[in-house]
C-alpha positions in Angstrom: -29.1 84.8 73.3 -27.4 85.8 76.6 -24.3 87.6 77.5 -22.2 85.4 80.5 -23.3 87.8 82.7 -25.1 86.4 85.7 -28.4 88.9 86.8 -28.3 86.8 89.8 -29.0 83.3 91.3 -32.3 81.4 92.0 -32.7 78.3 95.0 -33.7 75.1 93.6 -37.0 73.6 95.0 -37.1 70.1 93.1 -38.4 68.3 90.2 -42.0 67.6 89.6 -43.3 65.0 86.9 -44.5 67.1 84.1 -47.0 66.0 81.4 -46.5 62.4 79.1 -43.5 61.7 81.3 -41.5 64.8 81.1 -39.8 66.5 83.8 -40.3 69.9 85.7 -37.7 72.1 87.0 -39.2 74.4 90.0 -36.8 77.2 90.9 -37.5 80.7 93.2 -36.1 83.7 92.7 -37.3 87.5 92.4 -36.2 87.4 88.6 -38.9 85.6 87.9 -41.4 88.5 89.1 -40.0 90.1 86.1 -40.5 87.4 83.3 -43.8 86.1 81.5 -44.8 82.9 80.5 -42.8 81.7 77.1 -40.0 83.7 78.2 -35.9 81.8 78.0 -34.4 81.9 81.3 -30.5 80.4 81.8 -30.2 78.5 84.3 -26.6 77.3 84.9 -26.3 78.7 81.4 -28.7 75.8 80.1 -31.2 78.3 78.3 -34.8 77.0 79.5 -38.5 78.3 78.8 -40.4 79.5 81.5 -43.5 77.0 81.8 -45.7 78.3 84.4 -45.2 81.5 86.8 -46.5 82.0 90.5 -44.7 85.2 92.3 -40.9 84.0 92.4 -41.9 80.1 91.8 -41.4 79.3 88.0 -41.5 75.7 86.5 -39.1 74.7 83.1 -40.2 71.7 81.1 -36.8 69.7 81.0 -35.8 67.0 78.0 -34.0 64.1 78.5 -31.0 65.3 76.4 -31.4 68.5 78.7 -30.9 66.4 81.4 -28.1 64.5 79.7 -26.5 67.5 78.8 -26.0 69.4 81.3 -25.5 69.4 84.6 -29.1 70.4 85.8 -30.0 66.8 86.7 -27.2 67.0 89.8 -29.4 69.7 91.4 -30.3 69.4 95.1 -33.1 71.0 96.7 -31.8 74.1 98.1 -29.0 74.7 95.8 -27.7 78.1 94.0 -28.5 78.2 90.0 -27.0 80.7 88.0 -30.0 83.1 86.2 -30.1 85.3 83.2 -33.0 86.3 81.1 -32.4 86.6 77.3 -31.2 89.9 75.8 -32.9 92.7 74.4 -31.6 95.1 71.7 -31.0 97.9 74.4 -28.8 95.5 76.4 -25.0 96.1 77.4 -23.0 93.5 76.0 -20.5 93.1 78.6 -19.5 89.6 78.5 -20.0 87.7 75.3 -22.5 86.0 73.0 -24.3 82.7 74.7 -26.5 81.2 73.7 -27.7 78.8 76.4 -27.1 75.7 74.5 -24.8 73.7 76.3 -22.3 72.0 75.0 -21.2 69.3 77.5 -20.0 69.4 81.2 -16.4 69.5 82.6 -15.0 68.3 86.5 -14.0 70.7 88.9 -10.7 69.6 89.9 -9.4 72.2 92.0 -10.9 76.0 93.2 -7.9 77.4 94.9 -7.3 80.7 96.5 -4.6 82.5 95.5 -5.0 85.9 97.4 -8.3 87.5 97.3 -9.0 85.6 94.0 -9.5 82.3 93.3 -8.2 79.8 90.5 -10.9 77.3 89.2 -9.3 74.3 87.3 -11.5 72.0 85.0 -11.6 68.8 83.9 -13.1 68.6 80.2 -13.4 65.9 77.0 -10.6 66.2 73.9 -13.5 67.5 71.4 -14.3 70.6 73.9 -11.0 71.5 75.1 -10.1 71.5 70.8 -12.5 75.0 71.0 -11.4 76.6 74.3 -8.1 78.8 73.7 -6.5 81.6 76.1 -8.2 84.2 77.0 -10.5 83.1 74.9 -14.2 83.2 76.1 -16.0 80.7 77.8 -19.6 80.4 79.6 -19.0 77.4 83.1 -22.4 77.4 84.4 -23.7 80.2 82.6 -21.2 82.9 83.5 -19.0 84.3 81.0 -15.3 84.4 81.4 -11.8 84.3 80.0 -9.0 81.5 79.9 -6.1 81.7 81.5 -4.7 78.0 80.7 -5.4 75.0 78.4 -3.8 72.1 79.1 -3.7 68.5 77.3 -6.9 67.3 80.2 -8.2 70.5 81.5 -8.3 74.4 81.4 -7.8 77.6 84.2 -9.8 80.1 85.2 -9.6 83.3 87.5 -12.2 83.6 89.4 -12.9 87.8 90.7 -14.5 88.4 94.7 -17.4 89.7 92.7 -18.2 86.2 90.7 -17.7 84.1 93.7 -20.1 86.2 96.0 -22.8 87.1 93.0 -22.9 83.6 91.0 -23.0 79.5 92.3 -19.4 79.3 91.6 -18.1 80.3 94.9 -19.2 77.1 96.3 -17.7 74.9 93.6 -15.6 71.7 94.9 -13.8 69.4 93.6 -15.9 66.4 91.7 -18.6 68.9 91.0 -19.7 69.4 87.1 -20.4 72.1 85.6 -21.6 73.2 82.5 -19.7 74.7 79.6 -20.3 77.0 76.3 -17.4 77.4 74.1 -17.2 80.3 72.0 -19.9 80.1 68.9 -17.0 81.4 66.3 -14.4 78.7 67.7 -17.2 76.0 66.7 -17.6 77.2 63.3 -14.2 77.4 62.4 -13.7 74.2 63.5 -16.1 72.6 61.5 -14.8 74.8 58.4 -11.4 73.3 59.1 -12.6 69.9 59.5 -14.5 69.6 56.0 -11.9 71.2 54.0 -13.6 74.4 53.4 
C-alpha cells in the first residue's frame, strides 16, 4: 500500500534479460540505499519487488502483463521514474490509499501553463473514466492527486510548482502515457452497482 506521495524519483538504466525469459528493470536512486531485498518499490506507481540491491542500483523482475499494463515498457535509458516505498503503520497519510496496481494507462493531451501552475489533460478508456469523478482522487504515474474535470474522453488535473520540480510529471508532453490508479472505493461500488447488489 502507498500513499500518492512521491519520496522522490530514480534514473532509468535499462532492461536486462532476467531468468526463463523474464525481464529486469534496473533503476538508480539513493532510495534504494534504504530498502532490502523483497521490499515493494512504486515505480511510476506500478508497485514492484526489489530483486537484487547494489548501493543505489536495484533490479525489479517485470511480467508481461506488468509490461502490458503500464507504462514501464516506454522507459528510456536516462529517464525520471516516480519512487515510493510501501507504507508503514507510523506513516503520514497525506495523499490517499494506492495500492501500486495499475489499472491501465491514459494519453497526455495537453500540459499547459496557466500561471505558476500547470494544467495536465488526459486521454483515458470509457471503463476508467466511469471511476474517476471531481475532486475525487487519482494516482497518474504514482503521484496522488485530485480532479478538477471529467469529460466524455478525458479528465483535468492541476498540477502544483512542487509536483512538477519533485516528481516525472514536469516533463510530461503530449502523446506520452501515463499510468493511472482510480480510487479503490470507486471500483467497488462500481462492481456492487453493476451485479445488482
Amino acid at each position: 500500500m502507498f500513499t500518492g506521495l512521491v519520496e522522490s524519483t530514480g534514473r532509468f538504466l535499462g532492461f536486462a534479460p532476467g531468468p526463463e525469459g523474464s525481464t529486469l528493470l534496473r533503476c538508480a536512486a539513493p532510495l534504494y540505499r534504504e530498502t532490502a531485498v523483497g521490499d515493494s518499490v512504486a515505480h511510476n506507481g506500478c508497485c514492484l519487488t526489489v530483486a537484487r540491491l547494489e548501493g543505489e542500483t536495484a533490479e525489479f523482475h517485470l511480467l508481461a502483463e506488468t509490461l502490458r499494463c503500464t507504462n514501464l515498457g516506454d522507459l528510456r535509458p536516462g529517464d525520471r521514474v516516480n519512487l515510493e516505498r510501501s507504507l508503514l503503520p507510523t506513516t503520514r497519510l497525506g495523499g490517499h490509499f494506492v495500492t501500486g496496481h495499475v489499472d491501465a494507462t491514459g494519453t497526455v493531451r495537453k500540459l499547459e501553463p496557466r500561471g505558476g501552475d500547470r494544467l495536465l489533460e488526459v486521454a483515458a478508456a470509457p471503463e476508467i473514466l466511469r471511476h474517476i469523478v471531481p475532486k475525487g482522487c487519482l494516482a497518474v504515474d504514482g503521484v496522488s492527486l485530485t480532479v478538477a474535470e471529467v469529460g466524455a474522453e478525458a479528465f483535468t488535473l492541476w498540477l502544483i510548482p512542487h509536483t512538477l520540480e519533485a516528481t516525472n510529471l514536469g516533463g510530461r508532453r503530449a502523446g506520452d502515457r501515463v499510468n493511472l490508479e482510480t480510487d479503490l472505493l470507486a471500483k467497488y461500488a462500481a462492481k456492487l452497482l453493476a451485479t445488482g447488489r
